[in-house]
C-alpha positions in Angstrom: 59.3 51.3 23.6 57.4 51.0 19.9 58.3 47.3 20.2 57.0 47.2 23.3 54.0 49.2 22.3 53.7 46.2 19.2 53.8 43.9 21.1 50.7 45.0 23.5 49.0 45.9 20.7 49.1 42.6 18.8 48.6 40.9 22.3 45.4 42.6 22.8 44.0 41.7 19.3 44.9 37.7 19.5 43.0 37.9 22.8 39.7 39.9 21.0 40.4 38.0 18.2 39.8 34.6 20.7 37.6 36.3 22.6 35.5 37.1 19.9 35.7 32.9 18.2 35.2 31.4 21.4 30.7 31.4 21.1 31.2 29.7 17.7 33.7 27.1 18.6 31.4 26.3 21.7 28.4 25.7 19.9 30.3 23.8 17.1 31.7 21.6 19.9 28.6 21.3 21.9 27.5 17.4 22.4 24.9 16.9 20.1 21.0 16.5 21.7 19.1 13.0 21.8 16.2 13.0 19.8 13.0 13.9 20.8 11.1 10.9 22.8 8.0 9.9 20.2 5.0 11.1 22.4 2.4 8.3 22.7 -1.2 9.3 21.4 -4.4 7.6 23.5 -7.1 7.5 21.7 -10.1 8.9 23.0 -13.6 7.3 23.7 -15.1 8.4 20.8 -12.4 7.4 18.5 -12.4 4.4 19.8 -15.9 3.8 19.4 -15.5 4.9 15.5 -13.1 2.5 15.1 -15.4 0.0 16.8 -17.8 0.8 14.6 -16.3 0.7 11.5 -14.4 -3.0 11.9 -18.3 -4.3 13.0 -19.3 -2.5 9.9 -16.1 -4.1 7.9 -17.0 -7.5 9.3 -20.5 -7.4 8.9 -20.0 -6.4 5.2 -17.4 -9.4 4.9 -20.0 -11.8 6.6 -22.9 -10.6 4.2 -20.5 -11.0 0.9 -19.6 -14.4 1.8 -23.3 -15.4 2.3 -23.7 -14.3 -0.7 -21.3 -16.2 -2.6 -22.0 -19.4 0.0 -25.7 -18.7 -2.2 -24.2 -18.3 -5.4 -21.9 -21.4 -5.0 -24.9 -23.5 -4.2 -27.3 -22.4 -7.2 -24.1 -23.3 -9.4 -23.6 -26.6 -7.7 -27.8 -27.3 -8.3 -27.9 -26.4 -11.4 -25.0 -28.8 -12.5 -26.5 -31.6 -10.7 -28.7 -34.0 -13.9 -32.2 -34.3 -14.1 -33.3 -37.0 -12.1 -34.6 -39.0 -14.8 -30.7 -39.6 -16.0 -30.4 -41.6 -13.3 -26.6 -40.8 -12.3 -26.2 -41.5 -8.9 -22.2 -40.6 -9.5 -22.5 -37.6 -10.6 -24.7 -36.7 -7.4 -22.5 -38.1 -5.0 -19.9 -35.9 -6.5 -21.5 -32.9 -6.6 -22.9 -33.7 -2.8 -19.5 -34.0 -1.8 -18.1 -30.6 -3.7 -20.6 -28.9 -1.6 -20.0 -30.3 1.4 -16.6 -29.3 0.9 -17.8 -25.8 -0.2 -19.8 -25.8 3.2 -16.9 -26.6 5.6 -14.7 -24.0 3.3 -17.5 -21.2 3.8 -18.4 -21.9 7.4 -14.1 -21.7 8.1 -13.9 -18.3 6.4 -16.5 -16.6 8.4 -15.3 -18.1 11.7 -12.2 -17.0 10.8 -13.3 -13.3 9.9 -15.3 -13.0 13.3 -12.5 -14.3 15.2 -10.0 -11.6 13.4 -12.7 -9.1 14.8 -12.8 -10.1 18.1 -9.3 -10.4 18.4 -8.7 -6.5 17.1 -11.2 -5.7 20.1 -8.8 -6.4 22.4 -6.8 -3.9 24.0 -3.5 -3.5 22.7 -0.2 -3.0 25.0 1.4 0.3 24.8 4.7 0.7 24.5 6.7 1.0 27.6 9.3 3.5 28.1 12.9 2.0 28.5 15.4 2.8 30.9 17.9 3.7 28.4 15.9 6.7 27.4 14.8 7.7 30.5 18.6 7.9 31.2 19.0 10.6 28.6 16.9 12.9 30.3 
């Protein structure tokens, strides 16, 4: 009967004794969770309308600073040009072209930084969900 009595005994206490490990080895051998979706931020009116304002401000700023060196260039380019009692029609018609050149150079620049404005006005896509993550849900 005391074997008997042992052997119950030690029965019962490898059946606590699993009982008792089960919780752990379930959450050990749980599947592990997707990552969080990235939640998608509109930005409101009046963000949007500081942002606005500060890229007119930007390209207003860009637009004034290259006036001002478009100016600078051509005081240079004046100033190396000879007095006209030199007579050096060569060294005119080079300088006439340099700023020409200058000219087409400036008036590129600020068509190009009013056309990077305009295109960062327009609305930009926002990211569609895909189907594999709306599968995970």
């Amino acid at each position: 009967m005391t074997s008997r009595k042992a052997f119950t005994w030690s029965l019962a206490a490898s059946v606590l004794a699993i009982v008792a490990c089960a919780p752990a080895w379930a959450r050990q051998t749980r599947p592990t969770t997707s990552p969080p979706r990235p939640v998608l931020i509109q930005p409101t009116a009046a963000q949007q309308r500081f942002r606005q304002a500060v890229q007119q401000s930007q390209v207003r700023d860009q637009l004034q600073k290259g006036r001002v060196e478009q100016l600078i260039r051509q005081e240079s380019i004046e100033r190396t040009r000879r007095p006209a009692s030199s007579g050096s029609n060569a060294n005119d018609a080079q300088v006439d072209k340099a700023q020409q050149a200058q000219d087409q150079i400036y008036q590129a620049q600020q068509r190009d930084r009013v056309q990077r404005y305009s295109d960062a006005l327009l609305p930009q896509p926002v990211p569609q969900a895909t189907k594999a993550n709306d599968k995970s849900q």
